[in-house]
C-alpha positions, 0 to 999 in steps of 0.5 A, spaced: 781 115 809 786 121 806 782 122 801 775 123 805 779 127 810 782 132 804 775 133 801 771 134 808 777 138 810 774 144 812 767 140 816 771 136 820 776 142 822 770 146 825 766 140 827 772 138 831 773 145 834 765 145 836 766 138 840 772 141 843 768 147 845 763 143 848 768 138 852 772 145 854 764 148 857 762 142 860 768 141 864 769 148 867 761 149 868 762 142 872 767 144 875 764 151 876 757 148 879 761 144 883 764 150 886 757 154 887 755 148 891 761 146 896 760 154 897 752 153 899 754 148 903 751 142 898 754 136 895 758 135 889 755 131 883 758 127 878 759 130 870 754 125 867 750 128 872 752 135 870 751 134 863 743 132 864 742 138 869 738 143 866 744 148 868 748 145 863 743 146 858 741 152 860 748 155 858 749 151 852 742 153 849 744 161 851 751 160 848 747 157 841 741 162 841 747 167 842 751 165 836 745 163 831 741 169 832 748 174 830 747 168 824 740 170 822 741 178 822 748 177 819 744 173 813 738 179 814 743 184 814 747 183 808 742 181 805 737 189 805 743 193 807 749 197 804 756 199 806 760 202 801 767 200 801 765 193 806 767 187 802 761 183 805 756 188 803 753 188 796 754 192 791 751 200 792 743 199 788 744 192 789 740 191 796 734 186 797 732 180 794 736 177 788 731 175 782 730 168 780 733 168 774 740 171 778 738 165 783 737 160 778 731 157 781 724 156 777 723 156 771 731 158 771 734 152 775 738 147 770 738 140 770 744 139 775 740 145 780 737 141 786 729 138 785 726 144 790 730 149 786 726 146 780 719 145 783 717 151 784 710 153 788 712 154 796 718 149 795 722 153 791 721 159 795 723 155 801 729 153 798 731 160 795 730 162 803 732 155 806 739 159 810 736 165 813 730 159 814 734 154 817 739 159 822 733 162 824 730 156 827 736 153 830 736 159 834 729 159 835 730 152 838 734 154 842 732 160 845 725 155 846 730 150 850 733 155 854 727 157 857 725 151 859 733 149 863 733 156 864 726 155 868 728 149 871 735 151 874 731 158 877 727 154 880 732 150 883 735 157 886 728 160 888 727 153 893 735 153 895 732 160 898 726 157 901 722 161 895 716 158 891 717 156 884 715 159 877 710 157 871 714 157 865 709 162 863 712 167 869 719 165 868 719 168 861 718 174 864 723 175 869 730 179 869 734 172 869 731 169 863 732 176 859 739 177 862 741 170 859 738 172 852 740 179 852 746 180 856 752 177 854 755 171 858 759 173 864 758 173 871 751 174 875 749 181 876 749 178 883 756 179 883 756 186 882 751 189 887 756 189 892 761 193 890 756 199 891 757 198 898 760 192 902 766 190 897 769 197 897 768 199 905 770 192 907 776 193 902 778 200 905 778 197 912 783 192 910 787 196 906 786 202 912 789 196 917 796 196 914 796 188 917 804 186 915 808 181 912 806 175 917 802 179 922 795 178 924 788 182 924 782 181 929 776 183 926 770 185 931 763 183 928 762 179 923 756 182 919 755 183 912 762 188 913 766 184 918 765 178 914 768 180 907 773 184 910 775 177 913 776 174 907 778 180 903 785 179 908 785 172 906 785 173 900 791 179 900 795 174 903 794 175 912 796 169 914 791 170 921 785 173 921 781 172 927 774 175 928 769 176 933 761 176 934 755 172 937 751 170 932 752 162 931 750 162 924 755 168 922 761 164 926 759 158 923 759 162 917 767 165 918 769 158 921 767 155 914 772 159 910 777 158 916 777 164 920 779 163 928 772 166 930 771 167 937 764 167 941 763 173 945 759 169 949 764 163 951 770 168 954 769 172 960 777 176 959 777 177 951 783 182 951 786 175 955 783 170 950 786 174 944 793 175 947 793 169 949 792 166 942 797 172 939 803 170 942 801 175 949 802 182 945 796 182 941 793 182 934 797 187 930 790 190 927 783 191 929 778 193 924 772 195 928 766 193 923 761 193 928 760 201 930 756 205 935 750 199 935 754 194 938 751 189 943 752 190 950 751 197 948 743 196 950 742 203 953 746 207 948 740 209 943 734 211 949 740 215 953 742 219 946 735 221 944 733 222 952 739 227 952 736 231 947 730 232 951 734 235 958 737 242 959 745 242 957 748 241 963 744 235 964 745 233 957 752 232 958 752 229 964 748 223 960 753 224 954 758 222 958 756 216 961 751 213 955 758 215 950 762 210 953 757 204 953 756 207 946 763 206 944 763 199 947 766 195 940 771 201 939 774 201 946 774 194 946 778 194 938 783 199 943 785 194 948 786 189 944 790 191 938 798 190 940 802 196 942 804 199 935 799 197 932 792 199 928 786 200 929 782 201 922 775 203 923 768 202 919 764 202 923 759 208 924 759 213 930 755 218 931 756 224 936 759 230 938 762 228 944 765 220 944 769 220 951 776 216 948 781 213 952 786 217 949 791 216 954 792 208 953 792 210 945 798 215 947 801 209 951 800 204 946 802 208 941 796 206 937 795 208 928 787 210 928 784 210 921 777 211 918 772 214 914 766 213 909 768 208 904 772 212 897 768 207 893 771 210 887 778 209 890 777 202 890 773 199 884 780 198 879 782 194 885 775 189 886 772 190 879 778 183 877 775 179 883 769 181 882 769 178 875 774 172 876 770 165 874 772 163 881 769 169 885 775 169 889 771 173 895 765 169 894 760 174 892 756 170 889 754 167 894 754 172 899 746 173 900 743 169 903 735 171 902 733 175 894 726 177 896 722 181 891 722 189 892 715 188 895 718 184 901 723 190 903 719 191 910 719 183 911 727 182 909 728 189 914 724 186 920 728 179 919 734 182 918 734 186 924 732 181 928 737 176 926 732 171 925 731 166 918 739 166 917 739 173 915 745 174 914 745 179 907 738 181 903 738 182 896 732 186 894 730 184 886 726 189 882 
């Protein structure tokens, strides 16, 4: 036995860590996928199931063409190419092919030399080349293999989001089957989409509620910003975080990740409900993501363009009265922050003139903050969460339609009507 070990040492070391490794990404990736699955509201599967999904396969073939396609160039390059002063470059006027006498095969080979070296014909040419031959196969092997799982588990995602499956044919043409090939292993680009627009908006509104150690924040409207802005506080830390809004799906949505979010439509007294659940003073932050376009705000928009078309003294009167419905959300956000406390601001508003109750924000004592999101600001802060195998802030399952490019109008109409469970829409080129 020592003596099998000692003369197959160097095998058994890297057969040993291949197996570990193969142990290591079976586990995480079941672990991993199981995670994916809880966060779509699907069930767990066991890891005999994962190791014969095509998921698993996919990542293993992707790892194996990865690494044998760096094999076969390595064995290529070495081979045709110099670099002086490299000691796994050839000697300088030593590139290309070697010759049969500096090989020892053909008419060359000796006796102890292996039969296909001394056959000659195409079995001697295969056996001079059998390296670059069996690497190049093994990669594409697998580079075969991992189109197949690959296709099989972008058909599973196509029909969790109630689109049509593809033929292998089209799913070898696509960004997710280029992206495994050519794109080194790491997080979906999902995952980065949104740090051009709702990661560092939602981000900065956290960061403007300056909610302290222990406090609480009340986030109104709970959209594709309300809703990230609720879990970026979990995230940091803020032990309550209410929400409010009246789409069913997206309270279920904050309630899943244990937001306390309340239905508009189910309290006749908000500001009463919300101090009542605040020990009678009220949330120490409010962060208004819902902006100039809040529900119950339906004369807003006619009023304002109306405005423009009447005489200015007849305008203004119109301003005055349709502003104060506009800044529903905003007014409500000032009622129901504690005495001291912050209002942080995300929403958009519009206007010259937006009729503000200054003289309850002055008894109050209230801190305003807002501003256009400073994406740069914020990306040092994000791009570690983004990037974390856990996905901390559930990014990568944060859209809940993909839709090709020619569908934007589609996916814009369903998104503004609230229908089909859109919630976030990202568009694939």
């Amino acid at each position: 036995m020592r003596r099998l070990v000692r003369d197959n040492g160097l095998g058994l070391f890297f057969g040993g860590i291949f197996l570990a490794a193969l142990v290591g990404q079976a586990l995480v990736g079941h672990a991993d996928f199981n995670h994916s699955q809880v966060a779509h509201q699907g069930e767990p599967i066991t890891l005999a199931r994962y190791l014969l999904s095509s998921d698993f396969g996919a990542d293993v073939a992707e790892n194996w063409q990865s690494e044998y396609l760096q094999f076969t160039l390595y064995i290529l390059g070495t081979v045709w190419l110099l670099q002086r002063g490299s000691p796994e470059s050839k000697e300088p006027g030593k590139a290309g092919g070697e010759s049969d006498e500096s090989q020892r095969i053909g008419e060359h080979a000796t006796a102890r030399s292996p039969r296909w070296a001394r056959a000659g014909g195409w079995r001697t040419r295969v056996y001079g080349n059998s390296l670059v031959l069996v690497m190049g196969a093994i990669w594409l092997a697998s580079w075969a293999v991992q189109s197949v799982t690959g296709r099989v588990a972008y058909d599973a995602q196509q029909l969790d989001h109630q689109e049509a499956a593809v033929s292998w044919l089209h799913y070898v043409g696509t960004s997710d089957f280029w992206n495994r090939t050519l794109v080194p292993e790491g997080p979906p680009d999902d995952r980065f989409v949104y740090l051009s627009d709702v990661l560092p908006t939602a981000w900065q509104a956290v960061e403007y509620a300056d909610v302290p150690d222990g406090g609480s924040v009340l986030v109104l409207g709970l959209g594709p910003i309300g809703e990230m802005s609720c879990r970026i506080a979990q995230h940091r830390g803020v032990e309550h975080v209410m929400a409010i809004d009246l789409v069913p799906e997206r309270l279920e949505r904050a309630r899943a990740h244990g937001v306390d979010a309340i239905d508009l439509r189910r309290h006749d007294d908000i500001p009463a409900y919300v101090r009542e659940q605040t020990g009678g003073r009220g949330p120490d932050s409010v962060i208004d993501a819902v902006g100039m376009e809040a529900h119950g705000a339906p004369i807003g928009k006619l009023a304002h363009r109306l405005a423009g078309l009447l005489p200015d003294a007849a305008a203004r009167k119109v301003i005055e009265t349709a502003g104060i419905d506009r800044l529903s959300a905003l007014h409500l956000a000032i009622e129901l922050v504690q005495r001291g406390g912050t209002v942080s601001i995300s929403g958009v508003y519009g206007g010259a003139v937006s009729p503000m109750p200054l003289i309850q924000m002055f008894d109050k004592q209230i801190n305003v903050r807002m501003g256009q999101a400073n994406v740069k600001r914020w990306i040092d802060d994000l791009m570690p969460l983004v990037s974390a195998d856990d996905d901390p802030l559930g990014v990568e399952s944060f859209a809940t339609h993909r839709v090709p490019l020619a569908e934007a109008p589609h996916a814009y109409e369903i998104f503004q009507k609230k229908q089909d469970g859109a919630f976030k829409v990202l568009l694939q080129p």
